[in-house]
C-alpha positions as CSV (number, residue, x, y, z in Angstrom):
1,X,13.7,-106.1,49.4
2,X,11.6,-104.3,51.9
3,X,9.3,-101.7,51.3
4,X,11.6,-99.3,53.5
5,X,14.5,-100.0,51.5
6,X,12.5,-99.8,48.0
7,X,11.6,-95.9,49.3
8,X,14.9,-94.9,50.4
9,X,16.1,-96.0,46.6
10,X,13.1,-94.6,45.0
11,X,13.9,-91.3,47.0
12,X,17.3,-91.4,46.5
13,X,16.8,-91.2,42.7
14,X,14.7,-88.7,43.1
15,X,17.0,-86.8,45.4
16,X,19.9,-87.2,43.0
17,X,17.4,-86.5,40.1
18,X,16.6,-82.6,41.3
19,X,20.1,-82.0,42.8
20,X,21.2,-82.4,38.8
21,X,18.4,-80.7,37.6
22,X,19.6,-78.0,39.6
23,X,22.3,-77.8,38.2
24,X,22.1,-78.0,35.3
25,X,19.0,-75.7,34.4
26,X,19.6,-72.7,32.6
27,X,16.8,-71.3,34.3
28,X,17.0,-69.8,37.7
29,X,13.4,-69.8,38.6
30,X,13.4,-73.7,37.7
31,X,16.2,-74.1,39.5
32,X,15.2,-73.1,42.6
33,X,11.9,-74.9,42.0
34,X,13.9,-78.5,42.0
35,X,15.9,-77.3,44.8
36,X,12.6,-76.9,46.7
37,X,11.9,-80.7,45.2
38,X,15.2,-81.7,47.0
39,X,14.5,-80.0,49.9
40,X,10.6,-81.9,50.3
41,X,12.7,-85.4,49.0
42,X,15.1,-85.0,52.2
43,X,12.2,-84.1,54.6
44,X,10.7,-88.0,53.9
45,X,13.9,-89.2,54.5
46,X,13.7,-87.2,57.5
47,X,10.6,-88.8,58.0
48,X,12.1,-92.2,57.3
49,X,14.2,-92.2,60.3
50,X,11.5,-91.2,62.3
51,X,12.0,-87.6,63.2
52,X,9.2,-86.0,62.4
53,X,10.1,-82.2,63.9
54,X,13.1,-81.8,61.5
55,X,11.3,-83.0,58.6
56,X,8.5,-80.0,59.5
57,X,11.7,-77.2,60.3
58,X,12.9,-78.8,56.7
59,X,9.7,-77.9,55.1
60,X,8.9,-75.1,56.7
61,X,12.4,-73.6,57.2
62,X,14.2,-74.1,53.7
63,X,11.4,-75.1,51.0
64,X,8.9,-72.5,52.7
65,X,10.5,-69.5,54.0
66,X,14.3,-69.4,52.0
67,X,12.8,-70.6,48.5
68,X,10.1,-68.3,48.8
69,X,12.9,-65.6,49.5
70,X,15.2,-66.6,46.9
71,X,12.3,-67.2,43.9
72,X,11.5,-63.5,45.2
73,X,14.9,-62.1,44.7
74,X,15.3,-63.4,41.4
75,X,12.0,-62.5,40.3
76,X,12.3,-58.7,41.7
77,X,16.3,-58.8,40.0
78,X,15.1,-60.2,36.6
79,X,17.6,-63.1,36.9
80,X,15.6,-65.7,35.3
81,X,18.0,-66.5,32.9
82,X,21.5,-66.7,33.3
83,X,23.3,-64.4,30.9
84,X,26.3,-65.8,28.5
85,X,29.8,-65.2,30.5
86,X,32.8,-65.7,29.1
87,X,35.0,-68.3,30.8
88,X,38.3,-67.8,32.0
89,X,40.6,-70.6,30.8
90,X,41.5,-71.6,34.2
91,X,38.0,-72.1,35.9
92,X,37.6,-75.5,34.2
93,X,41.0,-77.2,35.4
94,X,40.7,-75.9,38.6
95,X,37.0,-76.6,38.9
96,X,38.1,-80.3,38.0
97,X,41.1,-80.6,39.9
98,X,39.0,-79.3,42.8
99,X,36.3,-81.7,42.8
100,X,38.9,-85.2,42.5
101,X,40.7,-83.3,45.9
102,X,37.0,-83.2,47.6
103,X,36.0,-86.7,46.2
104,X,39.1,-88.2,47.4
105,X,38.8,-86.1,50.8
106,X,35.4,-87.9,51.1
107,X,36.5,-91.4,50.3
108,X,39.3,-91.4,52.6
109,X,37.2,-89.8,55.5
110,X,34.4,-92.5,54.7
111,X,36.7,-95.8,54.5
112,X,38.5,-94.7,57.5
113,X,36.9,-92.5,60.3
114,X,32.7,-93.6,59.8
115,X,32.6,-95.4,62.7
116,X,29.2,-95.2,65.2
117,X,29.6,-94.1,68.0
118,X,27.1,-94.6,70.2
119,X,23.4,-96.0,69.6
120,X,21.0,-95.4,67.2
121,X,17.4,-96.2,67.3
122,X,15.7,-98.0,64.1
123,X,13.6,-96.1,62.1
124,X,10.4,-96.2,63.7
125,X,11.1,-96.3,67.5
126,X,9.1,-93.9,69.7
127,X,11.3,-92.7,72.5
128,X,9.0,-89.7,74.1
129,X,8.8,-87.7,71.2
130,X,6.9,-84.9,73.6
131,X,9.5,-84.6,76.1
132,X,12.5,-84.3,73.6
133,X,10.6,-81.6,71.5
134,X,10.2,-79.9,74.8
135,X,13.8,-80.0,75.3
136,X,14.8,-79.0,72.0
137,X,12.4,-76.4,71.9
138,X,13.5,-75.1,75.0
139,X,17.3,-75.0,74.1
140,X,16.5,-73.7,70.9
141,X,14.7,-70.5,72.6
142,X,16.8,-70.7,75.9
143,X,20.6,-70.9,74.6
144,X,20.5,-70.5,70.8
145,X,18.2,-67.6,70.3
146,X,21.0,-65.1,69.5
147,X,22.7,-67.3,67.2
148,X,19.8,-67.7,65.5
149,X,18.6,-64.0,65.5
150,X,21.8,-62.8,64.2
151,X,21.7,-65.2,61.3
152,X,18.4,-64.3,60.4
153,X,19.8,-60.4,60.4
154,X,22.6,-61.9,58.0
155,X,20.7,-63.3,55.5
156,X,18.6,-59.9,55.3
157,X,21.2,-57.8,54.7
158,X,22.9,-59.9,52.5
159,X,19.7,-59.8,50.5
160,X,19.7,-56.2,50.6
161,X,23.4,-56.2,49.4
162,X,22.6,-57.8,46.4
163,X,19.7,-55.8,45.0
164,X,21.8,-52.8,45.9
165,X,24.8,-54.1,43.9
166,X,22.7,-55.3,41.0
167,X,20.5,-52.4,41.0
168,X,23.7,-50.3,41.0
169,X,25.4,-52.5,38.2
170,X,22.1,-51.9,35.8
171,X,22.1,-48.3,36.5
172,X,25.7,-48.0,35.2
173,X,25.0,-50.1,32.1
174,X,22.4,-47.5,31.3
């Protein structure tokens, strides 16, 4: 066993480890915290395959800025713990029979269209990391700076959306 391979399954536990911890946790602030743990256990394997620039927009993009924003929403809405709901008798069985149609999805798409196509450095490989930064960067700012503006104005209201409806639900509790 290598040492790479002997990381990737040591990271892979750990990935699986937080993703269910996630889950799982009554808690919202802990669960955004091991969200944040996944997010930092996918920038190594980012850094794994040797791209470097997506494991830094990974840290900086989703377990800086978006966790930062979501532990601050739930802090300012008081959501720390999820509140007892009553359950519909029909969420389970079609939560269930949901998730067998996705795995099966999954495994059919897996066994029968994952085919490379095309060629894929090792991990490791240096192929002018400069000039293709460069040329990401300047796509990026070039053809996608709209797309990316407008998503950024999405996320903002939607945040603004939610502490109006919540503020609005508590207000008629009262």
């Amino acid at each position: 066993m290598t040492l790479d391979l002997a990381l990737f399954l040591i990271l892979a536990l750990v990935a699986v480890a937080t993703a269910l911890g996630m889950l799982f946790s009554k808690n919202a602030v802990y669960s955004a915290l091991f969200l944040v743990l996944n997010f930092v256990t996918v920038a190594v394997f980012y850094l794994l395959l040797g791209a470097p620039f997506i494991a830094m927009a990974q840290i900086t993009v989703y377990a800086g800025a978006i966790m930062v924003l979501f532990l601050f929403v739930i802090m300012l809405l008081g959501a720390e713990r999820l509140p007892a709901t009553n359950v519909l008798p029909w969420q389970r069985p079609l939560a269930i029979t949901l998730t067998v149609i996705l795995a099966m999805e999954s495994t059919y798409l897996l066994l029968s269209r994952a085919r490379p196509s095309g060629s894929v450095l090792p991990p490791g490989a240096e192929v002018n990391t400069v000039d293709n930064l460069r040329a990401m960067a300047m796509t990026l700012f070039n053809n996608y700076l709209l797309p990316f503006e407008v998503t950024s104005v999405l996320l903002l209201v939607a945040m603004v959306g939610v502490i109006v409806l919540v503020r609005r639900e508590k207000g008629q509790k009262s």
